[in-house]
FIROVO-752634 format. One record per residue: x, y, z of N, C-alpha, C, O in turn; residue in three letters; residue number from 1. Coordinates in steps of 0.05 Angstrom, whole numbers. Layout:
! residues N
X; Y; Z; X; Y; Z; X; Y; Z; X; Y; Z; ALA; NUM;
...
This chain:
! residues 133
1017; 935; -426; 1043; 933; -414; 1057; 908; -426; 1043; 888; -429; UNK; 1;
1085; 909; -434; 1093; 888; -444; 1107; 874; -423; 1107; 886; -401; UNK; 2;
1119; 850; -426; 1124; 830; -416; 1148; 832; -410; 1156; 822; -389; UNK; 3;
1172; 850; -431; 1193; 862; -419; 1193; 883; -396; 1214; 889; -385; UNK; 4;
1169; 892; -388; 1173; 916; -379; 1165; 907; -352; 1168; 925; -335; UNK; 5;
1151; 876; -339; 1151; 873; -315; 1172; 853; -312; 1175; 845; -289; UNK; 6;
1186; 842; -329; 1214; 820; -316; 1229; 832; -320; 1247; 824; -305; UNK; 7;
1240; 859; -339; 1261; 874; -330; 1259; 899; -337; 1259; 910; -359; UNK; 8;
1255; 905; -311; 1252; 934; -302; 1272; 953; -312; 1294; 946; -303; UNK; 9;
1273; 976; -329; 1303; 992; -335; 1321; 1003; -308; 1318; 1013; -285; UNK; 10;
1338; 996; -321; 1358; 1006; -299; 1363; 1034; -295; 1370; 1046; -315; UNK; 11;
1361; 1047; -276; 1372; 1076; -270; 1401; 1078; -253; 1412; 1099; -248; UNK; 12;
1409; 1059; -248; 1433; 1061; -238; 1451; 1037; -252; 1443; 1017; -265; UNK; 13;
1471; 1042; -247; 1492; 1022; -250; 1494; 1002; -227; 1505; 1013; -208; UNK; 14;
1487; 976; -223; 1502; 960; -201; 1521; 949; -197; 1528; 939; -175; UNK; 15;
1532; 949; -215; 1567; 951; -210; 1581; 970; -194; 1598; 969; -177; UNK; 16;
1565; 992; -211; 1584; 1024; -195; 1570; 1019; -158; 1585; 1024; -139; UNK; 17;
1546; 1011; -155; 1540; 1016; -132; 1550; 993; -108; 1556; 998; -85; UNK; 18;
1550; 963; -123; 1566; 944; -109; 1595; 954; -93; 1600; 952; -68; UNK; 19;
1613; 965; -113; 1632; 968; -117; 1644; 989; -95; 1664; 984; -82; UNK; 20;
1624; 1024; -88; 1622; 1035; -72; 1614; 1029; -52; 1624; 1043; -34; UNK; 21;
1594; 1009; -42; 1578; 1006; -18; 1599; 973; -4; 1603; 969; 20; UNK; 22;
1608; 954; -25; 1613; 936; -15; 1649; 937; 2; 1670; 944; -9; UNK; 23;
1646; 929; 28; 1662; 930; 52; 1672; 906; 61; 1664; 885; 49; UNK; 24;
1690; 903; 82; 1696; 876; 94; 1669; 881; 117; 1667; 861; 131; UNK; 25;
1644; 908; 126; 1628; 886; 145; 1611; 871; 124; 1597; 854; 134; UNK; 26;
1610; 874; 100; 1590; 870; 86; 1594; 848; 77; 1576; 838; 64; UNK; 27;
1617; 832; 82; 1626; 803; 66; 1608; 781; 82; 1610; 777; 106; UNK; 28;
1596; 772; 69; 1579; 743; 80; 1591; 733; 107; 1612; 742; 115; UNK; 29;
1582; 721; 116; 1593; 715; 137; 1580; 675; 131; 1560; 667; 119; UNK; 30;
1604; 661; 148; 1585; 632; 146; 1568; 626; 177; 1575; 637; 198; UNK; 31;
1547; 608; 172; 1538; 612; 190; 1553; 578; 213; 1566; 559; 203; UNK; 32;
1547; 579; 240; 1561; 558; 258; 1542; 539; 246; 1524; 540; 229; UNK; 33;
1553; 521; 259; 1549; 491; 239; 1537; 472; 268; 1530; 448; 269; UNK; 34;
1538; 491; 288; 1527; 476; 317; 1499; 464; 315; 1493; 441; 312; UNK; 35;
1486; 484; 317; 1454; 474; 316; 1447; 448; 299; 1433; 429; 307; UNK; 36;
1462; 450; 270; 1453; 426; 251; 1465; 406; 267; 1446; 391; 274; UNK; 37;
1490; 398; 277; 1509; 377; 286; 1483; 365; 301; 1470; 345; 296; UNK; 38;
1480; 394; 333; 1461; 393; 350; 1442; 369; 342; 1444; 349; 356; UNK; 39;
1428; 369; 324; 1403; 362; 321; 1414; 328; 306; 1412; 308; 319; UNK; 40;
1420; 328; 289; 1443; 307; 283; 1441; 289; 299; 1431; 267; 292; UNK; 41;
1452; 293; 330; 1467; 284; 353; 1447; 276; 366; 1449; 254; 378; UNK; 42;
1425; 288; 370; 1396; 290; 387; 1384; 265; 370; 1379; 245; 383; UNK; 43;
1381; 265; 351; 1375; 241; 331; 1384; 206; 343; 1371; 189; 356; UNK; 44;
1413; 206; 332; 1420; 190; 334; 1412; 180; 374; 1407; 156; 379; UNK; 45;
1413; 197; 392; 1413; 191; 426; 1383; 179; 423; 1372; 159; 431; UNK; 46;
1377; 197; 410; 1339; 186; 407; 1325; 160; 399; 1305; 146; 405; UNK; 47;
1356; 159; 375; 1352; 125; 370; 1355; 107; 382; 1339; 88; 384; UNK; 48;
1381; 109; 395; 1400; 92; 413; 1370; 84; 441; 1363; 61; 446; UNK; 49;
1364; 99; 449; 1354; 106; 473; 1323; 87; 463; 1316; 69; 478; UNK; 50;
1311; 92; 444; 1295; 75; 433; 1298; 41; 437; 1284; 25; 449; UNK; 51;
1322; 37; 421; 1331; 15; 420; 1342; 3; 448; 1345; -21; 450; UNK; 52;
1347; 22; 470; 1354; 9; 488; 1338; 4; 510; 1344; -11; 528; UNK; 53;
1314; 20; 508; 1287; 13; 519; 1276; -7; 511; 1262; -18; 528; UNK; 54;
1278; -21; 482; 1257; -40; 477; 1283; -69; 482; 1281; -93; 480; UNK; 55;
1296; -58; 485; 1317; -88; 498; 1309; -97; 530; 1299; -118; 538; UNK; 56;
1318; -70; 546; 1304; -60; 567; 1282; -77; 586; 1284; -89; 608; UNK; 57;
1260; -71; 565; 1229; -85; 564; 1235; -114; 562; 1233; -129; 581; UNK; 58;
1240; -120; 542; 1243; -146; 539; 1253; -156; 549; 1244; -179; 549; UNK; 59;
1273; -152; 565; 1282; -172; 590; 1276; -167; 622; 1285; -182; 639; UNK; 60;
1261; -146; 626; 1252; -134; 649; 1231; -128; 646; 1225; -109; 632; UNK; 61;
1203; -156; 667; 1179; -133; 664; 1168; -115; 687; 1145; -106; 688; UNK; 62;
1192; -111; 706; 1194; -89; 721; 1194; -56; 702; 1179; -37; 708; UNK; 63;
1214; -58; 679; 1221; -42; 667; 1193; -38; 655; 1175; -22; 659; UNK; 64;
1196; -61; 636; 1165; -54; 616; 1133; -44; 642; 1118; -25; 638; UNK; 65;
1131; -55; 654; 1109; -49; 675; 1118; -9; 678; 1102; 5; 667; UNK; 66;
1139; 3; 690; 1147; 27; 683; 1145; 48; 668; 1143; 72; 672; UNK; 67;
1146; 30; 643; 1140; 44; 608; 1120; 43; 601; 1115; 56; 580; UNK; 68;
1095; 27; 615; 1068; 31; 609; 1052; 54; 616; 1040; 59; 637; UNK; 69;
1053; 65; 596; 1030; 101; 605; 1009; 95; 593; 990; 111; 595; UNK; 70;
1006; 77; 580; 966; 70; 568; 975; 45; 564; 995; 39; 552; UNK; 71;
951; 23; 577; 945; -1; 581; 939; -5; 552; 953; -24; 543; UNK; 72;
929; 2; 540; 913; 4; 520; 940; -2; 494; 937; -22; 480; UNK; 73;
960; 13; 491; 981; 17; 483; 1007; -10; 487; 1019; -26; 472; UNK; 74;
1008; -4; 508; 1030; -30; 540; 1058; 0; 533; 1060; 25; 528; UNK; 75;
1074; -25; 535; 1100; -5; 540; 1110; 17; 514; 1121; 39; 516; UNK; 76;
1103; 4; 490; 1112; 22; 470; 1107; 50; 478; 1123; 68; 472; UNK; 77;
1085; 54; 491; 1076; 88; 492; 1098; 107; 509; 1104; 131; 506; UNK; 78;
1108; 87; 528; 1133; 93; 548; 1157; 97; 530; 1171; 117; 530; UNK; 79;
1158; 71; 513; 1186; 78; 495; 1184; 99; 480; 1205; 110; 474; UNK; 80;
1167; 107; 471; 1167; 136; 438; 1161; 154; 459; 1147; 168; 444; UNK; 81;
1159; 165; 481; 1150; 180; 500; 1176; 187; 519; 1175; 207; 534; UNK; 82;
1193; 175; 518; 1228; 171; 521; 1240; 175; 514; 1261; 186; 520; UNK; 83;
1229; 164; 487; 1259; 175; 460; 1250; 205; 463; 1265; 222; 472; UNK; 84;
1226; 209; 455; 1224; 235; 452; 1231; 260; 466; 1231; 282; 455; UNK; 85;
1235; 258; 481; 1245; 269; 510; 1274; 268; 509; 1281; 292; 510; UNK; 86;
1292; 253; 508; 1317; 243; 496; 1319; 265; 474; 1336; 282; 475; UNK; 87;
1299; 263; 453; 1313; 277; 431; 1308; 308; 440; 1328; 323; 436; UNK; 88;
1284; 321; 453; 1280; 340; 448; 1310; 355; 475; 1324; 375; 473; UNK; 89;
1308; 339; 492; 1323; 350; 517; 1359; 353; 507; 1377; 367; 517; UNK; 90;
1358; 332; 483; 1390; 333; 472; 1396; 350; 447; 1418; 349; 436; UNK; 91;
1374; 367; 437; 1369; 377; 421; 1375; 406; 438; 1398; 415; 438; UNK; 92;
1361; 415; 448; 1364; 435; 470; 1388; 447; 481; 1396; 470; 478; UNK; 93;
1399; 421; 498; 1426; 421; 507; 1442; 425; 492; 1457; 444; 498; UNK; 94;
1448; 411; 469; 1477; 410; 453; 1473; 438; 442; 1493; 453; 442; UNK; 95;
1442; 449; 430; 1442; 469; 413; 1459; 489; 433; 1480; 498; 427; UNK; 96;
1445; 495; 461; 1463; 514; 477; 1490; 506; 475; 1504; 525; 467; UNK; 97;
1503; 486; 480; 1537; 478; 477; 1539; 496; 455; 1546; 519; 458; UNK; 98;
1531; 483; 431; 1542; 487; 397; 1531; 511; 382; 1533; 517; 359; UNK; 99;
1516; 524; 407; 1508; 547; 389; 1517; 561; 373; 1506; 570; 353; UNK; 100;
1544; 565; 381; 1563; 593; 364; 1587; 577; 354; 1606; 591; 347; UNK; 101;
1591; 547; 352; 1611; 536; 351; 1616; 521; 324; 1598; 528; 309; UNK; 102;
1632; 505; 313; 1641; 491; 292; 1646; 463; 295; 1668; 456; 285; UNK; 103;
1631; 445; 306; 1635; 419; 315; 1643; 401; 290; 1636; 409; 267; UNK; 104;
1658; 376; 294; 1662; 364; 265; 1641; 359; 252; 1621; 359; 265; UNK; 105;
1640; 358; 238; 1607; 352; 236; 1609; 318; 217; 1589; 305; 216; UNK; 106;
1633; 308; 202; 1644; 282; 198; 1641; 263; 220; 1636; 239; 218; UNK; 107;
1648; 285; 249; 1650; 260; 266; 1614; 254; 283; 1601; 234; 290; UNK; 108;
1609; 280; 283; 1581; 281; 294; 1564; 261; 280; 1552; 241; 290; UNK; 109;
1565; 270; 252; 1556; 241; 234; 1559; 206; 247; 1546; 188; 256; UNK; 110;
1585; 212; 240; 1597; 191; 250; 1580; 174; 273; 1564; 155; 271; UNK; 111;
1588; 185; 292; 1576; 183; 315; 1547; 172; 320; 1540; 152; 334; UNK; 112;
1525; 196; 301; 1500; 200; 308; 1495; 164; 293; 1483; 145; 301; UNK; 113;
1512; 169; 266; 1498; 140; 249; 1506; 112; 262; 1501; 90; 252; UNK; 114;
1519; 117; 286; 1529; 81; 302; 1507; 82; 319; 1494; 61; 322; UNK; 115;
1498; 106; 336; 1481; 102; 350; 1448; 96; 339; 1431; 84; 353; UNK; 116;
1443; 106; 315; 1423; 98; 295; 1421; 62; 296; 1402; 47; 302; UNK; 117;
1454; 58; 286; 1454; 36; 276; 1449; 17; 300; 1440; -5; 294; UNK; 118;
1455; 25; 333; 1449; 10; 357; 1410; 11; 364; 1397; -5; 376; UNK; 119;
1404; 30; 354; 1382; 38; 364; 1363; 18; 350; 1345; 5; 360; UNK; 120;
1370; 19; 324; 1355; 4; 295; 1361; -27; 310; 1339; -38; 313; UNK; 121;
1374; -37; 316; 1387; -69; 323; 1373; -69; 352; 1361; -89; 360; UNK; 122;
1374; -51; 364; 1358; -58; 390; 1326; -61; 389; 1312; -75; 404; UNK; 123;
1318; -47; 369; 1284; -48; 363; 1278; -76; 345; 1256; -86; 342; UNK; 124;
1304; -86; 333; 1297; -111; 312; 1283; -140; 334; 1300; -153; 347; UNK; 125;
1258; -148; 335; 1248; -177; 352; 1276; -190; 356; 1293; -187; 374; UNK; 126;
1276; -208; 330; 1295; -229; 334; 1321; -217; 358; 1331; -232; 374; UNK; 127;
1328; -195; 357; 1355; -180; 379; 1352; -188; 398; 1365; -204; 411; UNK; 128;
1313; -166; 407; 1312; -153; 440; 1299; -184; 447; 1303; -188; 471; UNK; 129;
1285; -208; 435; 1271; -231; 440; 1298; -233; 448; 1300; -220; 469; UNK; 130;
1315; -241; 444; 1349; -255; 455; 1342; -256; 488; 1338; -277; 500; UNK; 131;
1341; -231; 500; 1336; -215; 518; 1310; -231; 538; 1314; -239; 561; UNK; 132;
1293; -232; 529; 1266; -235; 540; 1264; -262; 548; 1243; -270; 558; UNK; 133;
């Protein structure tokens, strides 16, 4: 068997002629909603924020931090990534139902998601949440 004969197969039809007959307006691509990605985007950035505002939180409250402790072993961090996570998966969920079928900016969702990153990142930095404590 040669090497032409399994990467190109002979043609018995024309695909042009058959594109040409078969192709329709249902058949035109369609784009897909842009919700879910934003969704998840958005769930991100809350996840960060929510991170960062727990470990400020802690640090100045050890009512709070005593709260966030789910393993001694751990102290409060296990509370904080146990929050965010929850945060992300629960805003992930939600928005996806909002944005399911929808077209959200997705410039601004960005937007958005990367300040709350950027609050989340500054709230987890010592020198910040120590301010705090």
């Amino acid at each position: 068997m040669s090497r032409d004969s399994v990467y190109d197969p002979p043609m018995t039809v024309n695909p042009r002629a058959v594109e040409r007959a078969e192709a329709g307006p249902a058949d035109a691509p369609t784009a897909r909603p842009s919700g879910p990605a934003a969704a998840v985007v958005l769930a991100a950035g809350l996840a960060s924020f929510t991170l960062g505002l727990l470990s400020v939180l802690t640090a100045a409250s050890a009512s709070v931090s005593d709260a966030l402790t789910l393993s001694d072993r751990v102290g409060d961090l296990s509370g904080l990534t146990t929050a965010a996570t929850i945060v992300f998966f629960a805003a992930w969920a939600l928005l996806t139902v909002l944005w399911g079928h929808t077209n959200p900016p997705l410039v601004r969702v960005a937007a958005v998601a990367a300040v709350l990153i950027g609050l989340g990142l500054l709230g987890t930095f010592p020198p910040f949440f120590n301010l705090f404590g």
